[in-house]
Legacy VTK file of the C-alpha trace (Angstrom):
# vtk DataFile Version 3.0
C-alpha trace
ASCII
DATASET POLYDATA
POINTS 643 float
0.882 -27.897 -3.197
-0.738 -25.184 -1.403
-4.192 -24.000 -3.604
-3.816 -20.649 -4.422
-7.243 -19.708 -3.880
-6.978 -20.927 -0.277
-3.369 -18.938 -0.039
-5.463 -16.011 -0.608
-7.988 -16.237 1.496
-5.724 -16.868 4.527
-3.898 -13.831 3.298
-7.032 -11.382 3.190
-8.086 -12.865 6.460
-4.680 -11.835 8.772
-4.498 -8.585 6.528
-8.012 -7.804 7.522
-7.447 -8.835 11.309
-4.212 -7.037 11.498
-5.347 -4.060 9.826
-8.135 -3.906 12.867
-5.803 -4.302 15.700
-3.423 -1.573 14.079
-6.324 0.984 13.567
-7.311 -0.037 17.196
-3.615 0.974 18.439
-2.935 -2.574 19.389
-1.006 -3.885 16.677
-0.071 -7.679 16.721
2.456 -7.982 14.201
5.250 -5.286 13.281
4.918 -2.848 10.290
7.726 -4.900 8.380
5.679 -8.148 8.868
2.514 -6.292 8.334
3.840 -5.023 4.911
5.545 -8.836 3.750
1.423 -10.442 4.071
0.546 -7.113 1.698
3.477 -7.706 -0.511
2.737 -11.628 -0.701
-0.603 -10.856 -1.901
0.120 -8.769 -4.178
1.900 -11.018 -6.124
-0.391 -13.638 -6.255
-3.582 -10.945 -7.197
-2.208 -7.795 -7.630
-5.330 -5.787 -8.158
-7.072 -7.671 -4.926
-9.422 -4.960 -3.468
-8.197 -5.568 0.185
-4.959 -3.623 -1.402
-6.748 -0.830 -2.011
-8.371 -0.170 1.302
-7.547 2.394 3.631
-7.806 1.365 7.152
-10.315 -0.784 8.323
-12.935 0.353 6.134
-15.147 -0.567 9.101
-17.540 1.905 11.216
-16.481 2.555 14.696
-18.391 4.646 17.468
-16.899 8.018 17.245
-19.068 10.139 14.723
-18.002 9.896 10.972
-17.111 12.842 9.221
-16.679 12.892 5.322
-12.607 13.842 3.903
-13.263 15.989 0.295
-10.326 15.571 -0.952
-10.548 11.404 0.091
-6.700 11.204 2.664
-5.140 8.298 0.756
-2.503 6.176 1.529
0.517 5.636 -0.583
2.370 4.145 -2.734
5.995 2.763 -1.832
9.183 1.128 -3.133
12.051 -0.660 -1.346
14.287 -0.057 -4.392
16.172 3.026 -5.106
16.297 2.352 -8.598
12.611 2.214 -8.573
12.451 5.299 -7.126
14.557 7.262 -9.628
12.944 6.035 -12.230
9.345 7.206 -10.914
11.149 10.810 -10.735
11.582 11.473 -14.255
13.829 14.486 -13.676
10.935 16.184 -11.905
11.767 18.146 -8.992
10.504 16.798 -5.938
9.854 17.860 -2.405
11.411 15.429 0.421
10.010 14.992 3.862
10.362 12.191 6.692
7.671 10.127 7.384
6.657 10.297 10.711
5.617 7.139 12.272
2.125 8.052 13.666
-1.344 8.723 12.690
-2.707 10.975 10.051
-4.710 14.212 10.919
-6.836 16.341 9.225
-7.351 19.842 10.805
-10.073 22.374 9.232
-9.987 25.848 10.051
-13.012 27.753 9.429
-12.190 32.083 9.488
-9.020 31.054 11.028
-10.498 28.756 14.030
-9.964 25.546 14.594
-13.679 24.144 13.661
-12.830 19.925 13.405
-10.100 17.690 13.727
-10.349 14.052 11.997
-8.557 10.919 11.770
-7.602 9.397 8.776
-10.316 6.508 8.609
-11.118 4.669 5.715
-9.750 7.751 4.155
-13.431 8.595 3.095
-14.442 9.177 6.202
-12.821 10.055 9.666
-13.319 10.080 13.039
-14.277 13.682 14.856
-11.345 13.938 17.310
-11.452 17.644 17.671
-12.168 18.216 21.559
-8.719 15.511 21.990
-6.703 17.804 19.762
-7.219 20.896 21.099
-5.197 19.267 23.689
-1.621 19.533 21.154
0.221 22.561 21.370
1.124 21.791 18.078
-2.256 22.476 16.379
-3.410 25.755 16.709
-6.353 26.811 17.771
-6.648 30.158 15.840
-4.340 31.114 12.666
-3.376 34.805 12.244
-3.118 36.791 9.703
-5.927 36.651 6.735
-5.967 33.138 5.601
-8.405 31.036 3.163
-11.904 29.577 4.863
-12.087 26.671 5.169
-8.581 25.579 4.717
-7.561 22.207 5.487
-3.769 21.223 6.918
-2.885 17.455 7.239
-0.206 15.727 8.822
1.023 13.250 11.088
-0.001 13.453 14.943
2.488 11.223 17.029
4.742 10.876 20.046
8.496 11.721 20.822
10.000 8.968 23.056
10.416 11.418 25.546
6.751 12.232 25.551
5.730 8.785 25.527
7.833 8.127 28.324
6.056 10.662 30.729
2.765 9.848 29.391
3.208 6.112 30.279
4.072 7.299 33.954
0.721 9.539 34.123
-1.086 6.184 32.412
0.100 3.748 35.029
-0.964 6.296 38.231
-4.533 6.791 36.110
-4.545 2.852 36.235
-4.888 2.218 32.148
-3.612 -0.256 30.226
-0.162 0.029 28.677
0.353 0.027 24.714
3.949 -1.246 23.529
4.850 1.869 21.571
4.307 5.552 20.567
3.191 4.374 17.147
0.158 2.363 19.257
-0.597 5.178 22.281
-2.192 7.618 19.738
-4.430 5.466 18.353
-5.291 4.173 21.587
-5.828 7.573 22.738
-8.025 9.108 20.171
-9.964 5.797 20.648
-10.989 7.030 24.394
-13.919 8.844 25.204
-12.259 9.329 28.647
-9.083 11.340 29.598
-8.729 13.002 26.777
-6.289 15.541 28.527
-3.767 12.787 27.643
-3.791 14.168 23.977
-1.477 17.070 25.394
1.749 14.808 25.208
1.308 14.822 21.305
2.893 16.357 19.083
2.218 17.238 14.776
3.668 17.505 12.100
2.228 19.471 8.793
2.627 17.745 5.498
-0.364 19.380 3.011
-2.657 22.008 3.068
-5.242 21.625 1.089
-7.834 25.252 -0.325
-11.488 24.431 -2.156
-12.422 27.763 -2.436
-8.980 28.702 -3.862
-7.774 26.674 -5.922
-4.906 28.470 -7.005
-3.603 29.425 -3.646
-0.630 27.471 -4.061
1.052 26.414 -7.278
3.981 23.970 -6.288
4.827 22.076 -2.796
7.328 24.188 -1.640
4.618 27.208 -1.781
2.337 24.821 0.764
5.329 24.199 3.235
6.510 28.248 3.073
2.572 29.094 4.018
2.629 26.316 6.718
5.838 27.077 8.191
4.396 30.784 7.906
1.893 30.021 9.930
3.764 28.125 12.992
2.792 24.549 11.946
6.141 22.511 12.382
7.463 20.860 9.966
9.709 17.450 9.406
12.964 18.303 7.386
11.520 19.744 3.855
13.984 19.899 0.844
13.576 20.443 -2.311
15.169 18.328 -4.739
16.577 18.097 -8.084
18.941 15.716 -8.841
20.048 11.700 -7.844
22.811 12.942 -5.621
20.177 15.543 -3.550
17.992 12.438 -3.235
20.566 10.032 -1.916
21.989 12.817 0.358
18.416 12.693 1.673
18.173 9.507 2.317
21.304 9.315 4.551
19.921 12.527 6.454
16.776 10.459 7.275
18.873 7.116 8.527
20.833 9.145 10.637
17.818 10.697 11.820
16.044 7.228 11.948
19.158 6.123 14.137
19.562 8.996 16.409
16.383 11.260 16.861
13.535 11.589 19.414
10.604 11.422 16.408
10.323 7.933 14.701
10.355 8.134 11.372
9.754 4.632 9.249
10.556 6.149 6.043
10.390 9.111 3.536
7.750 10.616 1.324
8.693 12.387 -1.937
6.041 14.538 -3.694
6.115 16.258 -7.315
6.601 19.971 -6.713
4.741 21.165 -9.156
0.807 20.950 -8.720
0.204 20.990 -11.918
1.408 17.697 -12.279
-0.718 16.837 -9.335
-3.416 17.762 -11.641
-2.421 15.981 -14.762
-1.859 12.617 -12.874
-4.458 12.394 -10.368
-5.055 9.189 -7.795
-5.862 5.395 -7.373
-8.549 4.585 -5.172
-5.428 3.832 -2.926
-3.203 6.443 -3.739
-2.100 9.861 -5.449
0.374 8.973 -7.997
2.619 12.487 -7.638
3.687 10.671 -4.119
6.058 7.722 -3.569
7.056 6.698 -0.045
10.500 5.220 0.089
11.583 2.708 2.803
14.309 0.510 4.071
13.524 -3.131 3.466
13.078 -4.224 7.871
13.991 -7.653 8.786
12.965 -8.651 12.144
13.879 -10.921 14.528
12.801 -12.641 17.819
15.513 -12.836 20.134
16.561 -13.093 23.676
18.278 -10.990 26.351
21.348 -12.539 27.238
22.510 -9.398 29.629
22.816 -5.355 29.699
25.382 -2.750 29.116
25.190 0.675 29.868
26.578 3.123 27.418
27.446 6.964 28.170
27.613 9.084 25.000
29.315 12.740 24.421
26.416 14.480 26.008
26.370 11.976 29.497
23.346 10.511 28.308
23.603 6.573 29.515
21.629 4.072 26.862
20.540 0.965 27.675
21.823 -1.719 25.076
20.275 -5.516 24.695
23.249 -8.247 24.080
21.924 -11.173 22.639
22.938 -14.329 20.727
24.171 -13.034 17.215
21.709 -13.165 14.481
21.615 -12.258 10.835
19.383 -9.131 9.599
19.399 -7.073 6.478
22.934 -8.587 5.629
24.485 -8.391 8.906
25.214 -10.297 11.981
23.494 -8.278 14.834
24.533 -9.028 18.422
23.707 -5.676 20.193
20.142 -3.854 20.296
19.639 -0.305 21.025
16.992 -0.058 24.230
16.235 3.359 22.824
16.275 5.045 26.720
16.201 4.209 30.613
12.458 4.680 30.263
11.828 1.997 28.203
13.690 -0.425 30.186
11.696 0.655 33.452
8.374 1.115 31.258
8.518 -2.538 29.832
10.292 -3.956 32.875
13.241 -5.500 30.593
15.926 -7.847 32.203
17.970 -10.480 30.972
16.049 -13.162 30.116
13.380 -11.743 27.993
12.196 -12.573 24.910
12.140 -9.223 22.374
11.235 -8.609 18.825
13.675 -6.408 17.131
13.887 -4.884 14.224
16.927 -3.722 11.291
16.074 -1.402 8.269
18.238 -1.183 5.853
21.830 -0.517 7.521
20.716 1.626 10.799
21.083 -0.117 14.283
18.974 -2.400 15.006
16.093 -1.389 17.289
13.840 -2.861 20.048
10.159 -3.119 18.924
8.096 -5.246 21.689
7.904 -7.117 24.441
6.898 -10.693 23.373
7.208 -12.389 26.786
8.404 -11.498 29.631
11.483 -13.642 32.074
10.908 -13.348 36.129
12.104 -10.408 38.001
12.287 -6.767 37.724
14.173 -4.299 35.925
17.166 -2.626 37.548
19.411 1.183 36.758
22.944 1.308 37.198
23.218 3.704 40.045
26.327 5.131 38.648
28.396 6.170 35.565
29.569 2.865 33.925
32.219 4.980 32.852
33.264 7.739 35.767
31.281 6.128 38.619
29.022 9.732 39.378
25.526 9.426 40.312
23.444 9.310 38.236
20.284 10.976 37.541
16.829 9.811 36.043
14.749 12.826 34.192
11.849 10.180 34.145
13.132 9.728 30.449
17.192 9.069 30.294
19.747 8.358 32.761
22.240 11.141 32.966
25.776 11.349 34.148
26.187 15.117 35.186
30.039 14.768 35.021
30.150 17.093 32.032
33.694 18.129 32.576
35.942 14.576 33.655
33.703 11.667 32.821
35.998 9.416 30.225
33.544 8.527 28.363
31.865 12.116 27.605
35.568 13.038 27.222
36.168 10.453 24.149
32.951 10.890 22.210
33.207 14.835 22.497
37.338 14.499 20.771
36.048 11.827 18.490
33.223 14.138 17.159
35.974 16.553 16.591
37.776 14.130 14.547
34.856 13.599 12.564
33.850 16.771 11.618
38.016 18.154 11.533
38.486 15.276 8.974
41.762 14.323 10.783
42.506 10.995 8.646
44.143 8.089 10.007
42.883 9.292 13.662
40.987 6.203 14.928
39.140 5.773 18.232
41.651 3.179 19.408
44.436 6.081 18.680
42.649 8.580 20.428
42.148 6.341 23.664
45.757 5.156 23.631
46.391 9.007 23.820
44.227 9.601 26.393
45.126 6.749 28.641
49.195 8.157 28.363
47.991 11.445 29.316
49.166 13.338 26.421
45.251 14.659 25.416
42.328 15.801 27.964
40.652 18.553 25.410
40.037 18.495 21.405
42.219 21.574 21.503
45.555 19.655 23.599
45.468 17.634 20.186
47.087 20.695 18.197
49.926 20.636 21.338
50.946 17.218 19.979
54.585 16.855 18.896
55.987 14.285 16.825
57.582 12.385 19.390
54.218 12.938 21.589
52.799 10.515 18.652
55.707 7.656 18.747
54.520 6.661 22.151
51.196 4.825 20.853
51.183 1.430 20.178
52.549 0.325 17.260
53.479 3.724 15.728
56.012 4.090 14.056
57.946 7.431 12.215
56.426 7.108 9.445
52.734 7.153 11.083
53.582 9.303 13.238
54.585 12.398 10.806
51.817 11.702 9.055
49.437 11.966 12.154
50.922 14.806 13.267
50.652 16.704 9.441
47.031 15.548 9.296
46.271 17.055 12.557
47.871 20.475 11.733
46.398 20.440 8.251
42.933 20.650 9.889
43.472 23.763 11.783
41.543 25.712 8.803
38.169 24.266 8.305
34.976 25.228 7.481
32.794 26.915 9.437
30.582 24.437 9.166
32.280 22.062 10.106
34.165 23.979 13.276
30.495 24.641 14.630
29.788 20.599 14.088
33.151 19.529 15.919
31.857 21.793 18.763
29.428 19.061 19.149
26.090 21.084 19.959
23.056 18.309 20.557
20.509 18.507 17.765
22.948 20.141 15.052
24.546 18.691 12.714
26.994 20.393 9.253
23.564 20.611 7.513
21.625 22.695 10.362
24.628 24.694 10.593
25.038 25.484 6.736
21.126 26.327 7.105
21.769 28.937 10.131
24.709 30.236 8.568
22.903 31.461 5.377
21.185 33.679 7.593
24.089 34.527 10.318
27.060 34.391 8.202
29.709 34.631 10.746
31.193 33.000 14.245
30.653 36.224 16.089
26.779 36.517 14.617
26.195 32.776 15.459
27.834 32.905 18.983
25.669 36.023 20.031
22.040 34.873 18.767
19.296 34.558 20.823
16.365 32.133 20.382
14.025 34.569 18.875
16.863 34.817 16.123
16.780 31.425 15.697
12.891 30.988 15.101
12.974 33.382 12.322
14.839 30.747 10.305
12.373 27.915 8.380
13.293 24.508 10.040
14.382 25.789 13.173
11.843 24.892 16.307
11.815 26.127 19.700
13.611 23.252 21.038
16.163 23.153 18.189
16.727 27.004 19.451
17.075 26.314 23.025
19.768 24.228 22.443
21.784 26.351 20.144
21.905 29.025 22.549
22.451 27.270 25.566
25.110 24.961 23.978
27.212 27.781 22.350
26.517 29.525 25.649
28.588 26.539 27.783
31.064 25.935 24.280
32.425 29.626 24.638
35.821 28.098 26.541
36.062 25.387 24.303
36.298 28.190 21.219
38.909 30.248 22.956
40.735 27.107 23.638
40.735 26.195 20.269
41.630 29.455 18.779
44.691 29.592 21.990
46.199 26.418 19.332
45.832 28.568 16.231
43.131 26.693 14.801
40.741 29.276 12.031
37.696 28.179 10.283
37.362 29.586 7.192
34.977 32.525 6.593
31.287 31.101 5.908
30.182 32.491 1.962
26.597 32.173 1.930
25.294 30.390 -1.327
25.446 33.220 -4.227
23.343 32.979 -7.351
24.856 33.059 -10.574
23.733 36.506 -11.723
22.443 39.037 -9.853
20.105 40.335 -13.108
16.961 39.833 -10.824
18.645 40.165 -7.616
16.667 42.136 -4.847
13.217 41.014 -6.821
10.536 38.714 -5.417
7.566 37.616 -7.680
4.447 35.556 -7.426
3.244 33.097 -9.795
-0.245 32.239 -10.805
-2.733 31.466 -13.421
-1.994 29.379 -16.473
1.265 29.029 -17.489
3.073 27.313 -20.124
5.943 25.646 -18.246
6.399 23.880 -15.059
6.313 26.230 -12.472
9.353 24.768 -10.442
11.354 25.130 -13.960
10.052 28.966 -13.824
10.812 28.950 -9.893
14.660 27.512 -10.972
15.149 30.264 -13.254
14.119 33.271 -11.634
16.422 31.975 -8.567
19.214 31.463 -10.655
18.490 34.783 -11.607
18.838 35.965 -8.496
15.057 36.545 -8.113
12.980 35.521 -4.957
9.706 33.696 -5.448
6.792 33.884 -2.762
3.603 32.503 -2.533
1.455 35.122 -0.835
1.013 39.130 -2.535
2.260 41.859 -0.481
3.978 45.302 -0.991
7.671 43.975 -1.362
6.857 41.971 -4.912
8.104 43.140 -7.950
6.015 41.538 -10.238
2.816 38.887 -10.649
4.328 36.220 -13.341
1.065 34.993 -15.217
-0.082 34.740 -18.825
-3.513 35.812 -17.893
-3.526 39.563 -17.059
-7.270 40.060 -17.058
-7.380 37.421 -14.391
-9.778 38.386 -11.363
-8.235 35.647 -9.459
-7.386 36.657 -5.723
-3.877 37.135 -6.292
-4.621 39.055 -9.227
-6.684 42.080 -7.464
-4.272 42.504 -4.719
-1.811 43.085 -6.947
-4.034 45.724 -8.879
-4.799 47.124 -5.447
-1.178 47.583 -4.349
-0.541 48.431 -8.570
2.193 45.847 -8.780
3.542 44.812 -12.244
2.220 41.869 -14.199
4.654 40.237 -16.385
4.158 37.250 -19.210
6.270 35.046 -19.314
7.555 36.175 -22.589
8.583 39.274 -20.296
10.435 37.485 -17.683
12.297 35.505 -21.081
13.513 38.946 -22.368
14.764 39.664 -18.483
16.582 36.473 -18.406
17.541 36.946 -22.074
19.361 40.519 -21.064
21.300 37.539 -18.161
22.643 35.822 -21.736
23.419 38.445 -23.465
24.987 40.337 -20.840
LINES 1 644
643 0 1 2 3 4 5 6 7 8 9 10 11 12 13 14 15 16 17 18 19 20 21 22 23 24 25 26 27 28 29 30 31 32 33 34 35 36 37 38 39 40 41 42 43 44 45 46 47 48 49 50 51 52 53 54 55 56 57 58 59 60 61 62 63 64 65 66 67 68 69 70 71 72 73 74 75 76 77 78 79 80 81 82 83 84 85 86 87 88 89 90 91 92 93 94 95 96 97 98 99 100 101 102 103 104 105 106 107 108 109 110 111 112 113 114 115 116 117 118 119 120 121 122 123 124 125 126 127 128 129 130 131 132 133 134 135 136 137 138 139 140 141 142 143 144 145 146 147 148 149 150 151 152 153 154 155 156 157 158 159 160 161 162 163 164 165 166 167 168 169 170 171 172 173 174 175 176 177 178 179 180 181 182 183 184 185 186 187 188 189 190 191 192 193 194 195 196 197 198 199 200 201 202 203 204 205 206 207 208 209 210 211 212 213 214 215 216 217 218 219 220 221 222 223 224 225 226 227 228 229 230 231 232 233 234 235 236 237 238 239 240 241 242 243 244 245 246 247 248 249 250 251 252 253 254 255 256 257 258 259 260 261 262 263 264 265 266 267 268 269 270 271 272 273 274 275 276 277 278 279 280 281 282 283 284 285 286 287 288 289 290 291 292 293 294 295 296 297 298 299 300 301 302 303 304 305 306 307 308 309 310 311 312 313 314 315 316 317 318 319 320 321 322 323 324 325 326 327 328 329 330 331 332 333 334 335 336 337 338 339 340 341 342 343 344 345 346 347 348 349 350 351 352 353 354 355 356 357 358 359 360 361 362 363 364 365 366 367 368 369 370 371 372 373 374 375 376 377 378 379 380 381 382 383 384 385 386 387 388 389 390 391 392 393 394 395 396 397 398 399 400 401 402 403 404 405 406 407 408 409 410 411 412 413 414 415 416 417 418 419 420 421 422 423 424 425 426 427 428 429 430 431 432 433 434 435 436 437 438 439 440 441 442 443 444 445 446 447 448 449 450 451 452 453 454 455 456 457 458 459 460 461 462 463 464 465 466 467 468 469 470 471 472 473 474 475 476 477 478 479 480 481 482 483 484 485 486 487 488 489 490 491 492 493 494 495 496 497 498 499 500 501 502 503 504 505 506 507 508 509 510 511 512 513 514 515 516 517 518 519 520 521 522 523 524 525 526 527 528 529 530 531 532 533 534 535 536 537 538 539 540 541 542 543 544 545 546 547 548 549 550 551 552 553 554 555 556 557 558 559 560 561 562 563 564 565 566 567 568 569 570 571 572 573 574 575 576 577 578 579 580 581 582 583 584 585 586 587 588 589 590 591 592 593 594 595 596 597 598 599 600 601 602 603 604 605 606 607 608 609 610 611 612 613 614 615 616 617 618 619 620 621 622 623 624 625 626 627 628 629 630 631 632 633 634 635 636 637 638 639 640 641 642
């Protein structure tokens, strides 16, 4: 039997080495098997102090600068349950936690004066001449804003970025880190070529005032002053309810699965600050935060061979068969290669040995070389599926065969299918139909006859009227939906129903440009690009569709349930004797608007203290808006009851 003393020490001593290789952006072990040593320990001594620290809590070279409030790290749960029942019916703000490495930016009369790593979380590392490298972190915020405020988040890099700074590494003649997670930290650790910085990218999560403490009274007021101010932001929501949650936790799988940014999680953080307040922190942690992630499994495997897959958009992924093995409940035989330029980066071939990695039920994804078979990498010159040339953008190989390449052809009908809701219409189906010739378009699927349908395999009458009825029955759909089927890169039903509040109509959303676009929270420059340019080459594909008589159904942007405070936007502040997001919920159901920031278009200060000389409080003397108690905004809501 093992001594359980002597279990612990070995357990402190690879937490403590691992925990310097991470925080020196050459990490040993993955996160998963990082976080199983942690987890181990803590059952054996759960209040062991090596649990509590926050990185290294060593001194390194670069000059330390103190963090007032301390950055903490957080708390987390694998288990959903778990995670309701830390809620407590509190509304919460969701966002997706980006898998890189915390920032702390402090802006003095609207400059830019430091930029600090996370640390110890006591005290950082003075990074500021590296980040004024990011296009993401401005150097100078407009407007009147509070000095010194403080905005934290996460500073990482895209796979697309860290595929072109990997080229510019290898010409400089630097070593080569294994992931994006790993360059960051390796490049805020150099005192040369810090010009490298500029392939970063950040994320806001918290802004934090000392000298105005009531700036902000709930979460969603920080992310509306952020977003205000042209920080970008990861997929905020606000939510209320067990089905909002789960919703969100699908959104950030798919997102997990399919996007650019990794993402190893999501954090979920009481609205109301308040409660912040009331609860306070660990030495480790705030308690009005809980991080939520998919239990990884990972395994070391090897490359039997390749196979080159082109989606809808002619983008041609690299995919790892290997022998099957079992993760997170499931026998895994294929790994996703993320893109071309990780193949070519980390000079994969058959024969190599990988360590890969499954959370909960997403793909399963490569995570690092862990040695290396003879030989060099090769591309497929062409199209596995149409034979065109393809071409490398340094990042992806791309078939350019937009209009005839098969396989383009069959993921761009299938998303159709997907988003039309055409039941009973399988891939298989929709292949045999292509392959007879009867479909080349999404639209040629509404030309379909009956007897059209009795020529796939193993259809009979029966399957085929009902094929045929189901196809027809999703001419009218939302418009949503129609604008999802389209299959636009980087929208989904969601971003749609988001752009739609705003642009309720085809005509409106088919005509924007991409200053439009950025006026709407969530949507980035990149996001906007896309939108225009893709509705821009989807214009025939509309008039095709319409040619068949298929309608989406008018777009009714979400309506409150009384319009008693419709048209008026108020500010909260000072004491008050509810929750403010339970204030916030009413006056929105209301109708009402509620802002963060005083100016001539609110129609009242909400606030039990009207002799307050708070900031808010003289502007709105100056610009001789209303105050109202609460007991005021009751009898408004009361005339709602009685009406």
């Amino acid at each position: 039997m093992v001594d359980k003393k002597a279990k612990v020490d070995s357990l402190v001593e690879q937490i403590l080495y691992h925990k310097r290789a991470y925080y020196s952006g050459q990490p040993v072990i993955s996160d998963a098997s990082y976080d199983r040593l942690e987890d181990e320990l803590r059952t054996l001594v759960p209040t062991h102090p090596v649990l509590e620290l926050v990185g290294t809590g060593e001194a390194a070279d670069a000059e330390k600068v103190p963090h007032d409030p301390p950055m903490l790290s957080l708390a987390k749960t694998y288990d959903l349950e778990e995670l309701f029942a830390w809620v407590k019916g509190r509304g919460l703000v969701g966002t997706f936690k980006v898998d890189g490495v915390a920032l702390s930016l402090v802006y003095k009369n609207g400059d830019l004066s430091l930029a600090k790593t996370r640390g110890n979380g006591r005290f950082g590392e003075d990074v500021t001449a590296k980040i004024r490298w990011v296009s993401d972190c401005p150097g100078k915020l407009q407007g009147q804003v509070p000095s010194p405020i403080e905005v934290r988040g996460e500073l990482y890099c895209s796979e697309g970025g860290f595929a072109r700074l990997m080229g510019e590494m290898e010409t400089l003649g630097l070593e080569k880190p294994t992931n994006p997670r790993n360059i960051v930290a390796g490049i805020l650790g150099r005192k040369q070529h810090v010009e490298l910085a500029r392939y970063f990218q950040f994320f806001a999560f918290d802004a934090v005032v000392k000298n105005e403490t009531k700036l902000f009274h709930t979460e969603r007021e920080k992310f509306s002053w952020l977003s205000a101010h042209k920080f970008k932001l990861i997929q905020v929501e606000f939510l209320d309810s067990k089905e909002s949650i789960t919703a969100y936790l699908q959104k950030a799988k798919d997102f997990w699965e399919d996007g650019d940014v990794g993402i190893d999680g999501v954090v979920f953080t009481y609205d109301d600050l308040s409660t912040h307040e009331q609860l306070g922190a660990t030495s480790h942690h705030p308690r009005y935060k809980m991080s939520f992630k998919w239990p990884g499994q990972t395994a070391v495997v090897t490359i039997k061979h390749f196979k080159w897959l082109t989606s809808r958009f002619g983008i041609v992924t690299p995919v790892a068969v290997i022998d099957p093995v079992y993760l997170s409940g499931a026998q895994i035989s294929n790994v996703t290669l993320h893109n071309a330029a990780y193949v070519k980066l980390f000079n994969l071939k058959a024969g190599d040995t990988i360590e890969i990695i499954r959370s909960g039920e997403v793909i399963p994804k490569f995570l690092q070389l862990v040695k290396a078979a003879d030989g060099n990498f090769a591309f497929p010159s062409k199209c596995p599926s149409c034979d065109s040339v393809l071409t490398f953008d340094e990042v992806r190989l791309v078939c350019p065969n937009r209009t005839s390449c098969p396989a383009q052809r069959l993921g761009s009908i299938l998303n159709w299918i997907r988003y039309a809701e055409i039941d009973d219409l399988s891939e298989k189906r929709l292949q045999a139909m292509i392959d007879l010739g009867l479909i080349e378009h999404m639209s040629d699927l509404y030309r379909l006859k009956e007897e059209d349908l009795l020529k796939l395999p193993l259809t009979k009458e029966k399957m085929a009227r009902k094929l045929f009825n189901n196809i027809q029955k999703s001419k009218n759909l939302s418009l949503p939906h129609f604008l999802g089927g389209l299959g636009i890169e980087g929208m989904g039903r969601t971003s749609w129903e988001a752009l739609l509040q705003n642009f309720p109509s085809l005509d409106k959303i088919v005509n924007l440009l991409e200053v439009d676009i950025l006026q709407v929270e969530g949507f980035a420059e990149k996001t906007a690009q896309q939108i225009v340019s893709g509705l821009k080459a989807k214009k025939e594909d509309i008039h095709k569709l319409f040619a068949v008589g298929v309608r989406p159904i008018a777009f009714e942007p979400r309506k409150v349930e009384s319009g008693v405070l419709k048209g008026k936007t108020f500010v909260l502040t000072g004491a008050l004797s509810q929750p403010r997001d339970e204030i916030v919920k009413k006056i929105e159901k209301a109708g009402g608007k509620v802002v963060s920031a005083v100016s001539m278009k609110v129609t009242a200060i909400i606030t039990n203290e009207t002799s307050s000389s708070s900031t808010k409080a003289k502007q709105a003397r100056e610009l001789s808006i209303s105050f109202w108690s609460e007991e005021e905004l009751e009898k408004h809501l009361r005339s709602l009851d009685d009406s």
